[in-house]
N, C-alpha and C positions, 0 to 999 in steps of 0.2 A: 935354652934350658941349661941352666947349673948342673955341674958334674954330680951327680949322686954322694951323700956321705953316710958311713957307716956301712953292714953288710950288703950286699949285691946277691938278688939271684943268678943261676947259671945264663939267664938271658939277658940279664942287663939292667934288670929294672930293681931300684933299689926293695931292700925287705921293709915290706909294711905302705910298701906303696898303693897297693893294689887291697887294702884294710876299709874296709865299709866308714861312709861318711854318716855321723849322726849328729843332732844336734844336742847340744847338752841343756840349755836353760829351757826348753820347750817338755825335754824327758822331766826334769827337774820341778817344773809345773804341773806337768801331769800326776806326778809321785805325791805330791802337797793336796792338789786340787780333788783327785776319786776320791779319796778318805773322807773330808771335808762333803762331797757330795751322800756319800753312803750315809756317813752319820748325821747330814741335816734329815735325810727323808726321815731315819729311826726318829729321830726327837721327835719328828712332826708328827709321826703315829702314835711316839711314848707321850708326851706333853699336852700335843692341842687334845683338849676335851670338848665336846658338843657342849654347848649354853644357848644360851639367848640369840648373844652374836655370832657365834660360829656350827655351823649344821650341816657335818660332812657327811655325804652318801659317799656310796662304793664306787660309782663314776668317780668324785673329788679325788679319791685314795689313787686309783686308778689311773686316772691322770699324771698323779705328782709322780709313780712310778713311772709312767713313760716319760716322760720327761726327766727324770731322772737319767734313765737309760740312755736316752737318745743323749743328754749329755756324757755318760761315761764313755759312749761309743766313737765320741768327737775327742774326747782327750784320749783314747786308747791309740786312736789313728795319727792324733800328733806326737803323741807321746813313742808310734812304732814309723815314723819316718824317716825314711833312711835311703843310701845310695850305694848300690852295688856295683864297684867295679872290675871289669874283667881283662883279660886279655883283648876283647874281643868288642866290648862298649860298655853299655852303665847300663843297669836298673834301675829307674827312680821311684819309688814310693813316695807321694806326695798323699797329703790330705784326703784325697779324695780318688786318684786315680795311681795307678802304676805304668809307667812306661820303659819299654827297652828302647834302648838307641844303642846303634852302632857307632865306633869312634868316628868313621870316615865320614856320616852324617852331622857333624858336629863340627862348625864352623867355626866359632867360638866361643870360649866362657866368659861370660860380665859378671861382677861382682865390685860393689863400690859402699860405702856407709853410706848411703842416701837408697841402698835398694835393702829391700827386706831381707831376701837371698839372695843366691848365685843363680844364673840363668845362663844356658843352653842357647844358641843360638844355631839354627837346625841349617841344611843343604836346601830343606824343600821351603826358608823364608820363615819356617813356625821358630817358635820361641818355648822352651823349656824350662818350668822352674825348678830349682833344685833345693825345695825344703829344709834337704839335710844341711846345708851350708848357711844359717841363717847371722843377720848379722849381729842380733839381739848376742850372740858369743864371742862379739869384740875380736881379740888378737887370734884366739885359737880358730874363727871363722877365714878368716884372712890367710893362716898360715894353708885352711883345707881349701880353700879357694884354688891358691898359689897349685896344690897339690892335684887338685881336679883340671888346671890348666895344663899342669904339666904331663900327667896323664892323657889327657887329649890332643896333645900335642905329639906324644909320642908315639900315640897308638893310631891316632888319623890325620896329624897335622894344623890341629886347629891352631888359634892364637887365644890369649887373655885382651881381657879388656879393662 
């Protein structure tokens, strides 16, 4: 591990190291995409009119609401995915589940352009993905990569991959 640059806390570990991981181009999607979702459903209640060809009941309405939702609810989750770390191990909020690991569980970090994320590689053989480092954010994924390695390496020992 590289000597830290710039301030240092009173234990060693530089400032800002220990700064929640998130990813930018997936927030950035979500920011673009609910708006776009919200205002197609309004058009579809302002615009389609009942005729000939088209003859909505309150189910149809009904439907395109939920479905609506259950899409806001998939971009809210990616759009709030994110990596807390501590003194002590990481948080991970992925898509679908949250997980705490300890650093000393944490064998190693992978991260490469050919993987989507970063990933965990656990003590107990499982595999951890880490959302928040995703590589769809080019340079600035790589530097949080680097960061999450070094992290785990200082707080449990792990290596990078």
């Amino acid at each position: 591990m590289t000597a830290p640059r710039g301030p240092v806390e009173p234990d060693g570990v530089p400032a800002g190291a220990l700064a929640p991981f998130r990813p930018r181009l997936a927030r950035r999607v979500t920011v673009v995409l609910a708006p776009v979702i919200v205002a197609s459903l309004i058009a579809l209640f302002v615009f389609v009119r009942p005729n000939a060809a088209t003859v909505l009941t309150l189910s149809d309405y009904l439907l395109m609401v939920v479905f609506a939702g259950a899409l806001l609810v998939i971009l809210w989750r990616q759009g709030t995915v994110t990596a807390v770390p501590d003194r002590d191990g990481i948080t991970v909020r992925n898509l679908v589940r949250t997980t705490r690991v300890a650093w000393n569980e944490v064998v190693s970090v992978r991260f490469s352009s050919d993987r989507a994320w970063a990933q965990l590689d656990l003590a107990d053989g499982e595999q951890l993905a880490v959302m928040a480092v995703q590589s769809a954010d080019g340079a600035q994924a790589r530097r949080e990569a680097q960061r999450l390695a070094a992290l785990a390496e200082r707080f449990g020992g792990a290596r990078e991959h």
